[in-house]
C-alpha positions as CSV (number, residue, x, y, z in Angstrom):
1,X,6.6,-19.2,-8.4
2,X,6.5,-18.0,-12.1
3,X,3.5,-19.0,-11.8
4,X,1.7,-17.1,-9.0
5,X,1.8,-12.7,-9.8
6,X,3.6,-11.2,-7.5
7,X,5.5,-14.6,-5.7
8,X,9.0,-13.9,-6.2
9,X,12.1,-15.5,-4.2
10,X,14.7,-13.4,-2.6
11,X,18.6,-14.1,-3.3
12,X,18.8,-15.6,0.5
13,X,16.0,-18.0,-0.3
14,X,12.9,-16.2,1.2
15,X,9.8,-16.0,-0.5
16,X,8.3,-13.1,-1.2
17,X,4.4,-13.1,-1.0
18,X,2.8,-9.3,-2.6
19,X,-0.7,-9.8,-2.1
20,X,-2.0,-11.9,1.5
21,X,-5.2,-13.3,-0.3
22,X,-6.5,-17.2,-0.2
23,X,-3.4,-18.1,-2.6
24,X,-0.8,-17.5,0.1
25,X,-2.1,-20.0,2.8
26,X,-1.1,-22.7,3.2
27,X,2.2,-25.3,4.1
28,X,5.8,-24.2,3.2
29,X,8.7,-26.8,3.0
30,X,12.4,-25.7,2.0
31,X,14.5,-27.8,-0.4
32,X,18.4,-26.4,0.3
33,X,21.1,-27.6,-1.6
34,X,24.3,-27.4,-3.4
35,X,26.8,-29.4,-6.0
36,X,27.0,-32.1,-3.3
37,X,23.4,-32.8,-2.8
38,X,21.1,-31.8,0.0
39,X,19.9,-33.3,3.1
40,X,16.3,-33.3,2.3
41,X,13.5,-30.7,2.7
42,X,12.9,-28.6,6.0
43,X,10.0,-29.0,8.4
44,X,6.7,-28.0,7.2
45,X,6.4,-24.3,7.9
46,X,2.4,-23.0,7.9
47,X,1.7,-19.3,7.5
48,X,-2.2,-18.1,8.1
49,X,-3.4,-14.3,7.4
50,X,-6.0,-12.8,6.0
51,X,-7.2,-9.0,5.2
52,X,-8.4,-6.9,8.0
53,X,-10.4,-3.7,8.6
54,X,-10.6,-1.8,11.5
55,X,-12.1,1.7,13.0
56,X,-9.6,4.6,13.2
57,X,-8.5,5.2,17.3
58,X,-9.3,1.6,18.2
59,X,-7.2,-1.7,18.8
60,X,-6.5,-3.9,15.9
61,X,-4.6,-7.7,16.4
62,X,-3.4,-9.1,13.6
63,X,-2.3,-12.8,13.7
64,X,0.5,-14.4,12.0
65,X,0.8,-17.9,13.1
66,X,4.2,-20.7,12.1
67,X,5.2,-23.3,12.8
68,X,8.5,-25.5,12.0
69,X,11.0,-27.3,13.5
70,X,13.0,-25.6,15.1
71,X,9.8,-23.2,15.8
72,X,10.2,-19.8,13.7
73,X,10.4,-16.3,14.9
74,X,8.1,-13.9,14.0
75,X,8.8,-10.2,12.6
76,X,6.5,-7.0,11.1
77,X,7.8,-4.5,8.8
78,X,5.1,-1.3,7.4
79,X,6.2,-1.7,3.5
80,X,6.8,2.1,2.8
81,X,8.1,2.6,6.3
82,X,5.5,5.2,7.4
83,X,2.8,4.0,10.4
84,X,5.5,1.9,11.6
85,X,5.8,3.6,15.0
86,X,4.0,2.2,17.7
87,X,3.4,-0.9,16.0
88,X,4.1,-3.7,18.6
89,X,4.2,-7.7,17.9
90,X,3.1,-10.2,20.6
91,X,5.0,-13.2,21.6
92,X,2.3,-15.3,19.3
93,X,3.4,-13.7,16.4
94,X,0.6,-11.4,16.5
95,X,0.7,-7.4,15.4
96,X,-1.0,-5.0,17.5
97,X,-1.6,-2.1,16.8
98,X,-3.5,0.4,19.5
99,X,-4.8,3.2,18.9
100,X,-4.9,2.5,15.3
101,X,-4.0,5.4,13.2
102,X,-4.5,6.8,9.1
103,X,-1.2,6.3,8.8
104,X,-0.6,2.6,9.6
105,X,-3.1,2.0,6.8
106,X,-1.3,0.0,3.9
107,X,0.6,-2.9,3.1
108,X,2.4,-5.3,6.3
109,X,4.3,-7.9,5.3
110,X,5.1,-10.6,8.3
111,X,8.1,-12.6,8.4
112,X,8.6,-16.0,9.9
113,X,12.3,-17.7,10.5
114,X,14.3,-20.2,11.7
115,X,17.4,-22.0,10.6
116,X,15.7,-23.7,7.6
117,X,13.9,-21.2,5.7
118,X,12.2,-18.1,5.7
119,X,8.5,-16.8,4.2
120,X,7.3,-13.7,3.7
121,X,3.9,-12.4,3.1
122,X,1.7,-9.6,3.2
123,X,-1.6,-8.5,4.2
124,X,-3.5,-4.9,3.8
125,X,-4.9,-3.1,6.7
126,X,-7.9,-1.1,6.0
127,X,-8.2,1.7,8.2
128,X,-11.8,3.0,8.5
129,X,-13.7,6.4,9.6
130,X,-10.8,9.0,8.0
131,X,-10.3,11.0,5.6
132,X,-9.4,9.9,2.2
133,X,-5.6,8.8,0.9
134,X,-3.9,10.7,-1.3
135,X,-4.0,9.4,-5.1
136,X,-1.2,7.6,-6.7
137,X,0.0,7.5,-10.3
138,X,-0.7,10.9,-11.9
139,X,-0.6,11.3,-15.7
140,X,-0.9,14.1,-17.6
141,X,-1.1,13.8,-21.5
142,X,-0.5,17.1,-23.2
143,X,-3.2,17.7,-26.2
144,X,-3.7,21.4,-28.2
145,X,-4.3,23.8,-25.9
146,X,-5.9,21.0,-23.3
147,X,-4.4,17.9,-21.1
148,X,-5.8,14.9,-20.0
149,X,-5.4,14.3,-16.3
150,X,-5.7,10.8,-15.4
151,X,-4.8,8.7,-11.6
152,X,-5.9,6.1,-9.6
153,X,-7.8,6.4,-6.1
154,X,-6.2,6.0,-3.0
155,X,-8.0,4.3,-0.2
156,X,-11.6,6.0,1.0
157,X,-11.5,5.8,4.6
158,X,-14.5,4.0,4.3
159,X,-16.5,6.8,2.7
160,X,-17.4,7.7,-0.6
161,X,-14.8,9.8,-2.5
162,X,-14.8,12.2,-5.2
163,X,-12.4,14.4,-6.8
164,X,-11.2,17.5,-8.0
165,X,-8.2,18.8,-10.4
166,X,-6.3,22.4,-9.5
167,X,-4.1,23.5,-12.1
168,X,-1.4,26.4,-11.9
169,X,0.7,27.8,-15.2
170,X,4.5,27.8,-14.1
171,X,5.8,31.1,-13.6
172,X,9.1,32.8,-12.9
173,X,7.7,33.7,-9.3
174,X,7.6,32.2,-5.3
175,X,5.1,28.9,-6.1
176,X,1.6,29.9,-6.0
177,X,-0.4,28.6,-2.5
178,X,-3.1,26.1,-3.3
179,X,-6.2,28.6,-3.1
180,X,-5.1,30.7,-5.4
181,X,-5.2,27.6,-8.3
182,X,-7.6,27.1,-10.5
183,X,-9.7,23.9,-9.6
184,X,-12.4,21.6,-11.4
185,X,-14.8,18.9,-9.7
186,X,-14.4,15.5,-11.7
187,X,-17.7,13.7,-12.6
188,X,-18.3,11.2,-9.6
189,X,-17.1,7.8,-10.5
190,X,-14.8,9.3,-13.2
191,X,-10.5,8.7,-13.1
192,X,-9.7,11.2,-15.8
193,X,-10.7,14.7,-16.4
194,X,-9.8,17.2,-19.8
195,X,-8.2,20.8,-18.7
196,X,-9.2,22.8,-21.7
197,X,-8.9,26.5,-22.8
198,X,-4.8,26.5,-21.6
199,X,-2.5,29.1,-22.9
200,X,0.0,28.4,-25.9
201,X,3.9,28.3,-24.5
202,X,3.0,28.1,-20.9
203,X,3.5,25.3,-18.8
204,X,1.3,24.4,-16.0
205,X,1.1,22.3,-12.7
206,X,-1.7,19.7,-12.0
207,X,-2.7,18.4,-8.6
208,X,-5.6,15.6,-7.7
209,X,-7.5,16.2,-4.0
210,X,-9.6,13.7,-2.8
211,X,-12.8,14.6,-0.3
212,X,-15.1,12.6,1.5
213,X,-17.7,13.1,4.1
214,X,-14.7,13.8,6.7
215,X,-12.5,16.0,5.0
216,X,-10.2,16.5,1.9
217,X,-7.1,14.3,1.7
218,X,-3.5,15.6,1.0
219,X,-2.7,17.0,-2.2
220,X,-1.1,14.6,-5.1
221,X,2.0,15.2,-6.2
């Protein structure tokens, strides 16, 4: 597992997949055992998934097929927790989600079980047509009189993206609405933008918003 980024096992002998690409199909067999030996290796257990993208408001089936002996059961969990409502799971393992919505956009991670063993993996659902995702991973480096703002994207909605930086100084008053910041477009295809001309001995608040061709995503924070 070392091996493979992101491949981890759990303390109850699952194995924890991060990413659902090419590397994560495949055959599973579990090897139990303790100071007296063990019995041998389970049943072959076979996971298949792959990435999917789908249309905001429409129906989106995701499979999640096992096998094993005795035959696993099959679980979904949202990683993050949000989007997880309305989410149901088929008796063929299979997520379905209908309508689909922005917010079940993200990381899934389906579990199969039985007696034996346990495997975990993950897949992303791409949800298309909205408005963009807020960004993640804010950094602000203070310079003289100037900071660097840097982030990374979140998700498109299928659109192209681009992005602004609002800036407030901190003051000893009720927090300041968002219209009434000061805001700066970012050069398209840029992930970093310099604030200049700030004041000495004042500190300040930065946001990222991301627009596209359906409307302005939530504010970072």
């Amino acid at each position: 597992l070392s091996q493979l980024p992101g491949w981890s096992m759990r303390p109850d002998g699952s194995i924890v997949v991060a990413t659902g690409n090419d590397d994560a199909l495949g055959v599973y067999t579990c090897t139990p055992y303790n100071s007296y030996g063990t019995a041998g290796e389970s049943r072959p257990t076979r996971v298949l998934l792959k990435e999917v993208f789908q249309e905001v408001g429409r129906e989106l089936v995701v499979p999640c097929s096992a096998r094993g002996d005795p035959p696993p059961a099959v679980s979904w969990v949202k990683v993050g927790g949000a989007g997880q409502s309305g989410a149901q799971v088929e008796g063929n393992g299979s997520l379905v989600l209908r309508p689909l919505s922005k917010e079940q956009h993200g990381l899934w991670e389906c579990r199969a079980t039985n007696q034996v063993a346990s495997v975990t993996t993950a897949t992303t659902v791409h949800v298309l047509g909205t408005s963009p995702h807020a960004v993640t991973n804010v950094s602000v480096s203070p310079l003289l009189l100037a900071a660097n703002i840097s982030w990374e994207p979140g998700f498109d909605g299928g659109y192209f993206q681009r992005f602004s930086v609002w800036y407030t100084p901190l003051v000893k008053q009720p927090p300041r609405a968002h219209h009434d910041w000061v805001s700066l477009s970012v050069p398209v295809g840029s992930q970093h933008l310099l604030v200049e001309n700030l004041q000495p001995d004042t500190s300040y608040q930065f946001s990222v918003l991301a627009q596209n061709k359906l409307g302005s995503g939530p504010f970072s924070q």
